[in-house]
N, CA and C atoms as an extended XYZ file, in Angstrom:
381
Properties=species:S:1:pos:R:3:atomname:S:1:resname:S:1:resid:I:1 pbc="F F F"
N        -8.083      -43.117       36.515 N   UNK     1
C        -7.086      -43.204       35.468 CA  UNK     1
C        -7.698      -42.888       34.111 C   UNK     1
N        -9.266      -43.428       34.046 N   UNK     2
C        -9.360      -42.732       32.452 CA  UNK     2
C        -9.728      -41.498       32.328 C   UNK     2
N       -10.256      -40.912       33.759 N   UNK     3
C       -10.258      -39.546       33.388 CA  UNK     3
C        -9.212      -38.642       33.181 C   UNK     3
N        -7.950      -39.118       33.717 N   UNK     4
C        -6.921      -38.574       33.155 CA  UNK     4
C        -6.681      -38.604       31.637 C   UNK     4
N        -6.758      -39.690       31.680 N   UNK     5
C        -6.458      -40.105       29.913 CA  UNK     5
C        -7.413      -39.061       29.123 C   UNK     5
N        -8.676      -38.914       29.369 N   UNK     6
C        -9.683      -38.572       28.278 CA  UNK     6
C        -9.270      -37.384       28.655 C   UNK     6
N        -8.849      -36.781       29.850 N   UNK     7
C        -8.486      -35.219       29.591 CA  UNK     7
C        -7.200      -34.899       29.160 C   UNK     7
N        -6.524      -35.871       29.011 N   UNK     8
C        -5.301      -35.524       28.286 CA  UNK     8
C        -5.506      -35.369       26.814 C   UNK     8
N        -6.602      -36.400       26.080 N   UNK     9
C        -7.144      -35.839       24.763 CA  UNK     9
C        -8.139      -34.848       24.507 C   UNK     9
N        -8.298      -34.651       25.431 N   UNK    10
C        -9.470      -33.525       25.535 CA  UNK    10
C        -8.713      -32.201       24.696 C   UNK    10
N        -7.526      -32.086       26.175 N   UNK    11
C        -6.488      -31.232       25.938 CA  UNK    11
C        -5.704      -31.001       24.387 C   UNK    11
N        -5.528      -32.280       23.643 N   UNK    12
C        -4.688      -32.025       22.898 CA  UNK    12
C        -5.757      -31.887       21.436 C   UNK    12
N        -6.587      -32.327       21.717 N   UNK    13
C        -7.458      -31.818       20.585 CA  UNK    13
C        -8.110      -30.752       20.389 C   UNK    13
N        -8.027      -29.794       21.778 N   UNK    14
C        -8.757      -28.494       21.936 CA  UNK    14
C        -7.445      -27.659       21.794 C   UNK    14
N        -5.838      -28.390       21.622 N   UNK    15
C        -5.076      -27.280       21.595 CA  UNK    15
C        -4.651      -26.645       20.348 C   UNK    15
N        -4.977      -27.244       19.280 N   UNK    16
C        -5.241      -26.329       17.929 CA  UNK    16
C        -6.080      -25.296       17.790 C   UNK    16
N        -6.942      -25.402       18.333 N   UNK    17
C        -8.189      -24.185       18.953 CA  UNK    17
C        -7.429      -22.785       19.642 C   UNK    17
N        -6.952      -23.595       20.752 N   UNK    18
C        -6.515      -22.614       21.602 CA  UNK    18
C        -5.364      -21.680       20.817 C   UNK    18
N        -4.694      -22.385       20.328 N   UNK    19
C        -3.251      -21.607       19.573 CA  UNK    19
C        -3.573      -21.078       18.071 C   UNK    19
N        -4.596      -20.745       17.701 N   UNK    20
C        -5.375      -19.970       16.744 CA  UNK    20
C        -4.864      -18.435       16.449 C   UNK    20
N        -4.463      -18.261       15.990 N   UNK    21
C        -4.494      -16.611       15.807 CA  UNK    21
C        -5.823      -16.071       15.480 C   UNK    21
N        -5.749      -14.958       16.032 N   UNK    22
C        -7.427      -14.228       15.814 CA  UNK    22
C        -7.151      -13.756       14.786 C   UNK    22
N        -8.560      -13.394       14.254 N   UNK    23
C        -8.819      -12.686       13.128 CA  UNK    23
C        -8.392      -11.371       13.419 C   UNK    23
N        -7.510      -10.911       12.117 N   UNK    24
C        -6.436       -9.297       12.095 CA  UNK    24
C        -7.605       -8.588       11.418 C   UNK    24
N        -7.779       -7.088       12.400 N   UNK    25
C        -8.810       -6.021       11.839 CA  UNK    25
C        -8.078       -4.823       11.460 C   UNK    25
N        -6.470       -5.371       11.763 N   UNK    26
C        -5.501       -3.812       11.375 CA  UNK    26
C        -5.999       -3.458        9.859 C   UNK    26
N        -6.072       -2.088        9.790 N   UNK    27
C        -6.163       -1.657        8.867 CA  UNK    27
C        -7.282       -0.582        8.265 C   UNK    27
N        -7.073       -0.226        6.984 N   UNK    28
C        -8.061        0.863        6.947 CA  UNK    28
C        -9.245        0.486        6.105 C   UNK    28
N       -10.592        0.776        6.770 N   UNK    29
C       -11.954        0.234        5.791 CA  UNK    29
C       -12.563        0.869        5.186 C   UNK    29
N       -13.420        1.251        4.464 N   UNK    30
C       -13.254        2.016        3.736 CA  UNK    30
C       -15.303        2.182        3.304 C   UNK    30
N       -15.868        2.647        3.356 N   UNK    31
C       -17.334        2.360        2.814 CA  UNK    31
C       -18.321        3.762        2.554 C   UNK    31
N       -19.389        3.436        2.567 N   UNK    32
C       -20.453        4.456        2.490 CA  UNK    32
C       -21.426        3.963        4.145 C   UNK    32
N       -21.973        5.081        4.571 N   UNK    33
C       -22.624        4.804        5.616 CA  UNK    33
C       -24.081        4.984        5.232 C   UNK    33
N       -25.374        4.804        5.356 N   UNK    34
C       -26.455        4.800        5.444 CA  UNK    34
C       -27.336        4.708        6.535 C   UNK    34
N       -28.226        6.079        7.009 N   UNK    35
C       -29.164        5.928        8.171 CA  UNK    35
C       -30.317        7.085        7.810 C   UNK    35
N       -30.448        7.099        9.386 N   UNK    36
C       -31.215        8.328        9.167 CA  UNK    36
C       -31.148        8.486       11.204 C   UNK    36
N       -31.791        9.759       11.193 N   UNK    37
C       -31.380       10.482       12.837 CA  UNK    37
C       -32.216       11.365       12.979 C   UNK    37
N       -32.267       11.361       14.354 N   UNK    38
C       -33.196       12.519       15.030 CA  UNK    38
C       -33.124       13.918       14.415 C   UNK    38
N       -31.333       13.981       14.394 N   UNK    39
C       -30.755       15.222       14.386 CA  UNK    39
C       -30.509       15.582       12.802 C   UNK    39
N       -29.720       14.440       12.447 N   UNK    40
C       -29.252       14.503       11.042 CA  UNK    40
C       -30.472       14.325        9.830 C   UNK    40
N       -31.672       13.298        9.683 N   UNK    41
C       -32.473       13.085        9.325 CA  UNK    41
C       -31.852       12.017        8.224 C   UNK    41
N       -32.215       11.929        7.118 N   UNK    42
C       -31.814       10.878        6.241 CA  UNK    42
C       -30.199       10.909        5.691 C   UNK    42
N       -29.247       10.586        6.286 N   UNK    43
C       -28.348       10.512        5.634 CA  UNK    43
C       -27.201        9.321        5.286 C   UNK    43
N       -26.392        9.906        4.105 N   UNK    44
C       -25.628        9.041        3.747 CA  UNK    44
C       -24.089        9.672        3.441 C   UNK    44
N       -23.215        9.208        3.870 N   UNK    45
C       -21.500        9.817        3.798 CA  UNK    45
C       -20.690        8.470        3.573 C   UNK    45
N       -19.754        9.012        3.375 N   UNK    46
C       -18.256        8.486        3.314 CA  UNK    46
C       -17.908        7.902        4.904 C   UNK    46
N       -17.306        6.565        4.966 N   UNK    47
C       -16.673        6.288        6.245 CA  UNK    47
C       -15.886        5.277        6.048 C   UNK    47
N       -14.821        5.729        7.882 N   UNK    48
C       -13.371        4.914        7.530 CA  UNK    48
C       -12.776        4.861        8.641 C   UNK    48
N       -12.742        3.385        8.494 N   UNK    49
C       -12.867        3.025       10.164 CA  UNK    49
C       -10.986        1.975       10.119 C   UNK    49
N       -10.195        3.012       10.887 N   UNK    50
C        -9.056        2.739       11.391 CA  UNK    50
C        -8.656        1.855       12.223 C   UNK    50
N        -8.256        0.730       11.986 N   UNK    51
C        -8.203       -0.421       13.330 CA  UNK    51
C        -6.300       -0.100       13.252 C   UNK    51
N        -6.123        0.473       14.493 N   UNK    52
C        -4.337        0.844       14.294 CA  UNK    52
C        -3.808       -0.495       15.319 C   UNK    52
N        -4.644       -0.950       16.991 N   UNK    53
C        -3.959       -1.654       17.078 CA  UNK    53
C        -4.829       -2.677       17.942 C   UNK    53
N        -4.170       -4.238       17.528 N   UNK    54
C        -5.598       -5.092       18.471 CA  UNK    54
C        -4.445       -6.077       19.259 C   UNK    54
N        -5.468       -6.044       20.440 N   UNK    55
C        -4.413       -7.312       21.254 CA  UNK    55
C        -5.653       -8.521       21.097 C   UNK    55
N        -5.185       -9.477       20.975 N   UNK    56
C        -5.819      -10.773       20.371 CA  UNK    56
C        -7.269      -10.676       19.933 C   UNK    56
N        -8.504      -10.757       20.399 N   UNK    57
C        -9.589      -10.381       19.633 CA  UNK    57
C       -10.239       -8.705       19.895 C   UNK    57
N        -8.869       -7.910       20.716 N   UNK    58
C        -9.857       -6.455       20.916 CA  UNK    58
C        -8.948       -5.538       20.291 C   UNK    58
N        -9.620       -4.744       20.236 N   UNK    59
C        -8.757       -3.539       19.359 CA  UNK    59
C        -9.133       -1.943       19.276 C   UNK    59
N        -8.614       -1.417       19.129 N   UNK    60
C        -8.826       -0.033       18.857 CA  UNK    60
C        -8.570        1.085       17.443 C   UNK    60
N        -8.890        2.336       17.454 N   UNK    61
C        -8.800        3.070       16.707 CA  UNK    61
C        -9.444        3.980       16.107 C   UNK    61
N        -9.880        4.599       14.975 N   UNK    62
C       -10.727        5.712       14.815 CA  UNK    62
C       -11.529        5.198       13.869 C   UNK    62
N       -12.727        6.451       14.112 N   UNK    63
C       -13.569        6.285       12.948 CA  UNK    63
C       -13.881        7.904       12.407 C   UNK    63
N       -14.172        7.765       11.404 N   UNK    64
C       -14.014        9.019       10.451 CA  UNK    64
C       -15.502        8.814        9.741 C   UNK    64
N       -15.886       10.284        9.335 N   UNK    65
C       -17.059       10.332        8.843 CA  UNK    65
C       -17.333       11.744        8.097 C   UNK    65
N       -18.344       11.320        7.547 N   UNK    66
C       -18.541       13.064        6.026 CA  UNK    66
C       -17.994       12.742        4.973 C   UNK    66
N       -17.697       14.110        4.253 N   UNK    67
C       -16.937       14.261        3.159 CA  UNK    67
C       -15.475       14.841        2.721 C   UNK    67
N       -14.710       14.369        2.058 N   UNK    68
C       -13.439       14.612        1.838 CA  UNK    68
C       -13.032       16.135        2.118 C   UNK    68
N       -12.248       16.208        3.129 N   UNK    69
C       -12.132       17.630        3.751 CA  UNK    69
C       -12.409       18.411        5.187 C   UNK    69
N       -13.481       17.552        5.381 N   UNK    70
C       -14.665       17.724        6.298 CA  UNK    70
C       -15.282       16.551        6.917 C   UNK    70
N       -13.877       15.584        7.429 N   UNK    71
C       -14.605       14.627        8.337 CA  UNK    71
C       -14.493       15.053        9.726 C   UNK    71
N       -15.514       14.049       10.178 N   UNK    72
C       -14.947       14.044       11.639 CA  UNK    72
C       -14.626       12.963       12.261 C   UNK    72
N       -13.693       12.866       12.866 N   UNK    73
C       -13.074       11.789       13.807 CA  UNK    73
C       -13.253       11.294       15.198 C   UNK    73
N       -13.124       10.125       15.570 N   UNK    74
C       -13.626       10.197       16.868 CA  UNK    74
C       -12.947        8.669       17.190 C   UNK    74
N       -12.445        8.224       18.200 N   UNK    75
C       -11.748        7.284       18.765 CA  UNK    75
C       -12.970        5.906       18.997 C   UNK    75
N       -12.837        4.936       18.617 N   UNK    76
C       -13.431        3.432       18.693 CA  UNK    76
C       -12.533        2.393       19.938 C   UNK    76
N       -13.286        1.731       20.134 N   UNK    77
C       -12.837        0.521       21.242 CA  UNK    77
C       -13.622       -0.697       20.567 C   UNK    77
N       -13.009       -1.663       20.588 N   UNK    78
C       -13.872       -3.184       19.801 CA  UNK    78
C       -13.653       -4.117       19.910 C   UNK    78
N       -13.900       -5.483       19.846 N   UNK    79
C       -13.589       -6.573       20.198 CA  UNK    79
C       -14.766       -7.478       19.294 C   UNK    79
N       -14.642       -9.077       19.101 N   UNK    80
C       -15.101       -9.844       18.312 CA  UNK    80
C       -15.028      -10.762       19.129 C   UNK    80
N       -16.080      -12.242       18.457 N   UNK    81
C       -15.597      -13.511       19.062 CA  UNK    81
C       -14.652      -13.811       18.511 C   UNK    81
N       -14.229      -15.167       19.137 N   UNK    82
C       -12.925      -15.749       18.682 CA  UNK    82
C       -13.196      -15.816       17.147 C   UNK    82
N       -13.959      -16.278       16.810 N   UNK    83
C       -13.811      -16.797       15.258 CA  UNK    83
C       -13.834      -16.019       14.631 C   UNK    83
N       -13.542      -14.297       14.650 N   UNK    84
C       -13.846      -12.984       13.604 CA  UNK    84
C       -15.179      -12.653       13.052 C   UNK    84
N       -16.592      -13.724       13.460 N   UNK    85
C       -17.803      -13.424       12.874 CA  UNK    85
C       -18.238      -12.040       13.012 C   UNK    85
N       -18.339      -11.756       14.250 N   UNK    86
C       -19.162      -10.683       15.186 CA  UNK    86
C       -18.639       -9.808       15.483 C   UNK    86
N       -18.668       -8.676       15.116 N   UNK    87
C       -17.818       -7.248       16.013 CA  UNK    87
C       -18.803       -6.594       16.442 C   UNK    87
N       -18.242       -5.970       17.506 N   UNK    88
C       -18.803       -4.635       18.301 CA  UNK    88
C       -17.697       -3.440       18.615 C   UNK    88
N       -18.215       -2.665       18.433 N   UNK    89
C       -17.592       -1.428       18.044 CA  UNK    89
C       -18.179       -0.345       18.694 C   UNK    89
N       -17.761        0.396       19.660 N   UNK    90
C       -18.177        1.503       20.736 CA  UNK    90
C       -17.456        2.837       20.292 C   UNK    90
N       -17.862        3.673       20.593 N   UNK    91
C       -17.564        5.111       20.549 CA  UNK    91
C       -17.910        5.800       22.239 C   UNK    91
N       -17.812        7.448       22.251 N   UNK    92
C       -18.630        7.895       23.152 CA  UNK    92
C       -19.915        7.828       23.985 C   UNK    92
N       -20.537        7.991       22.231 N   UNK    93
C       -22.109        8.281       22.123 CA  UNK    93
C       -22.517        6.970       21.829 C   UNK    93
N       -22.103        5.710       21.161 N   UNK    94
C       -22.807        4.926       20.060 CA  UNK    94
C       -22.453        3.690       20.034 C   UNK    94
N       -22.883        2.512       19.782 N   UNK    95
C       -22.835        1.169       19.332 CA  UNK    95
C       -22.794        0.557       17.998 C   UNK    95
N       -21.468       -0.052       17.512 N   UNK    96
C       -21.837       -0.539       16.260 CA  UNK    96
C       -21.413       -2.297       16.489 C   UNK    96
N       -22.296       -2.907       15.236 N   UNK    97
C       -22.753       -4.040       15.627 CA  UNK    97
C       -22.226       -4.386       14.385 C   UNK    97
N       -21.774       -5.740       14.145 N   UNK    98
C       -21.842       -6.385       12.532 CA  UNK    98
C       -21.088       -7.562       12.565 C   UNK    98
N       -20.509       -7.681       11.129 N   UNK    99
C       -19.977       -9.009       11.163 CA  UNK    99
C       -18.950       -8.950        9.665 C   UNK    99
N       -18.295       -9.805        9.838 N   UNK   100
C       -16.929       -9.745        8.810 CA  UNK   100
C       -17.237      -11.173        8.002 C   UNK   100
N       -17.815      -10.543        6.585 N   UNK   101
C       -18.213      -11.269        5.801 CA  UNK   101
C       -17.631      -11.951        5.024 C   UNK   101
N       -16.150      -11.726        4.772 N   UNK   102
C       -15.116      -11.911        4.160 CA  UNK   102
C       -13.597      -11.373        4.886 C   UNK   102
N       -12.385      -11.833        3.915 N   UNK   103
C       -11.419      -11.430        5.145 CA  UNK   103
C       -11.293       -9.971        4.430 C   UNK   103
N       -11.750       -8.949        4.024 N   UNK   104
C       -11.568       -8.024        3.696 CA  UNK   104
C       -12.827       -7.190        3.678 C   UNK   104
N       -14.231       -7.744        4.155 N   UNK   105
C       -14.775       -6.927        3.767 CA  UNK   105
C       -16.558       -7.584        5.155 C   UNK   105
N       -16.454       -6.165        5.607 N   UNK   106
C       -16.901       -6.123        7.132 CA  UNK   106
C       -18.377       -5.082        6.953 C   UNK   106
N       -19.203       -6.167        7.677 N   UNK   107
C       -20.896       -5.133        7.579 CA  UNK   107
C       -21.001       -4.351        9.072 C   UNK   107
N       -20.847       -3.476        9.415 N   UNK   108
C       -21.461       -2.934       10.735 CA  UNK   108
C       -22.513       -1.609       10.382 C   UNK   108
N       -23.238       -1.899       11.302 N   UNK   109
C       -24.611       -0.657       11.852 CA  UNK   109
C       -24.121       -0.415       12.971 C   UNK   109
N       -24.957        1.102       12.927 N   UNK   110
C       -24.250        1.911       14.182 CA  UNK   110
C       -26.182        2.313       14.564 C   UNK   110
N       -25.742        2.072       16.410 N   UNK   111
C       -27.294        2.802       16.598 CA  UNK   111
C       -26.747        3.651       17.866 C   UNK   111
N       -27.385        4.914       17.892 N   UNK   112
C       -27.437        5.598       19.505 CA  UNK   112
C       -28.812        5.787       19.433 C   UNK   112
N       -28.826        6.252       21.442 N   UNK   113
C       -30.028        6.226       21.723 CA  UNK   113
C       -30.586        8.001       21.952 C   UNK   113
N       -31.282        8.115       22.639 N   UNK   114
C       -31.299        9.688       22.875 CA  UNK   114
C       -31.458       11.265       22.119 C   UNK   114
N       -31.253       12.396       22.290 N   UNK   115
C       -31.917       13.196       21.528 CA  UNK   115
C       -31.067       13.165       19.892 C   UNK   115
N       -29.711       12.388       20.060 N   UNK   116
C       -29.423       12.324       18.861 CA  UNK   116
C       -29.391       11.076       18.126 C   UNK   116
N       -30.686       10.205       18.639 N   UNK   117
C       -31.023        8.874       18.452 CA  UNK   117
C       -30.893        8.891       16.896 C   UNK   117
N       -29.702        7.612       16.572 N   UNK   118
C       -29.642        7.486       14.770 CA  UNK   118
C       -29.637        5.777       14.768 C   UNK   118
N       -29.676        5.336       13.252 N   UNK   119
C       -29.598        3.936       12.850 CA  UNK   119
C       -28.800        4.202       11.549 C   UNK   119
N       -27.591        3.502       11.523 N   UNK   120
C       -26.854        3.815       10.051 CA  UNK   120
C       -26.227        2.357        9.868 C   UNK   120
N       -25.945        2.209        8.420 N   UNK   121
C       -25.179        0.765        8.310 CA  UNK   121
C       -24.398        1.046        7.398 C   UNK   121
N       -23.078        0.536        7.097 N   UNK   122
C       -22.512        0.855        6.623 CA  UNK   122
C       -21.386       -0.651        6.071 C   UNK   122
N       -21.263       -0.872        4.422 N   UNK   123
C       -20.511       -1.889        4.248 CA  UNK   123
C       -19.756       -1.984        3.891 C   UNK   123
N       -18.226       -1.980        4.344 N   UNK   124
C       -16.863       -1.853        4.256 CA  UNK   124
C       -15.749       -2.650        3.807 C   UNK   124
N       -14.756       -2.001        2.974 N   UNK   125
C       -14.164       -3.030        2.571 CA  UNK   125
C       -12.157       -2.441        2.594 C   UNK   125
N       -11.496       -3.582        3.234 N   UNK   126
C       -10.433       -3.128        3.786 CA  UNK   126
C        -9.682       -2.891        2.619 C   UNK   126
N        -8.490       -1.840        2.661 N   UNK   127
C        -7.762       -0.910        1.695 CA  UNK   127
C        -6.327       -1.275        1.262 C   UNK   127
C-alpha cells in the first residue's frame, strides 16, 4: 500500500515535467561561421540555419552558407535534450554540436571527417 501511495506522488510531481513544452527552434538564425578545412583552408562566411519544422524536441530544415547571392543550401535533421541545452545538428557530410545560450541566441560547431575534413563554429542569433 505505500508503494502505491509514493508512486502516486512520484507521478504527480514528475507530471509538470512531463507536460513541459520543449524548447521552440522554429525559425531563422542568423550568424557568421568560423573554421578552417582541408579543402577550404581558413575560412569565415555568413550562415543561416532554418528550423521550418520540429516535432517535440526534433526538428528539421536548412542550412545556408557563403555570401549574399551565392549560398549554398543543404537540408539539416536535429534534435536536443529535453531542456533545450544541447543540440545536434546533422547534414549529409557533417555534425554540428552546441548549445542554446539564450532563448534567441544558439552556439553550434560543425566538424566533418575525411578528405574534406573541416572545424567551424558559428554563433547565432534568431531573427
Amino acid at each position: 500500500m505505500k508503494s502505491a501511495a509514493f508512486a502516486t506522488i512520484a507521478l504527480f510531481i514528475a507530471a509538470p515535467a512531463l507536460a513541459a513544452d520543449p524548447v521552440s527552434l522554429i525559425g531563422t538564425w542568423k550568424g557568421e561561421e568560423v573554421g578552417v578545412g582541408a579543402q577550404d583552408g581558413w575560412d569565415r562566411h555568413e550562415f543561416i540555419l532554418e528550423v521550418g519544422e520540429q516535432r517535440e524536441t526534433a526538428f528539421t530544415g536548412k542550412k545556408s552558407y557563403g555570401t549574399a547571392g551565392a549560398y549554398e543550401t543543404e537540408d539539416i535533421y536535429g534534435s536536443m535534450t529535453p531542456d533545450g541545452r544541447i543540440v545536434v545538428v546533422v547534414d549529409v557530410d557533417g555534425v554540428f554540436t552546441g548549445s542554446l545560450v539564450g532563448s534567441d541566441v544558439l552556439d553550434l560547431c560543425y566538424s566533418e571527417m575525411g578528405e574534406d575534413a573541416s572545424a567551424k563554429c558559428a554563433h547565432l542569433t534568431r531573427q
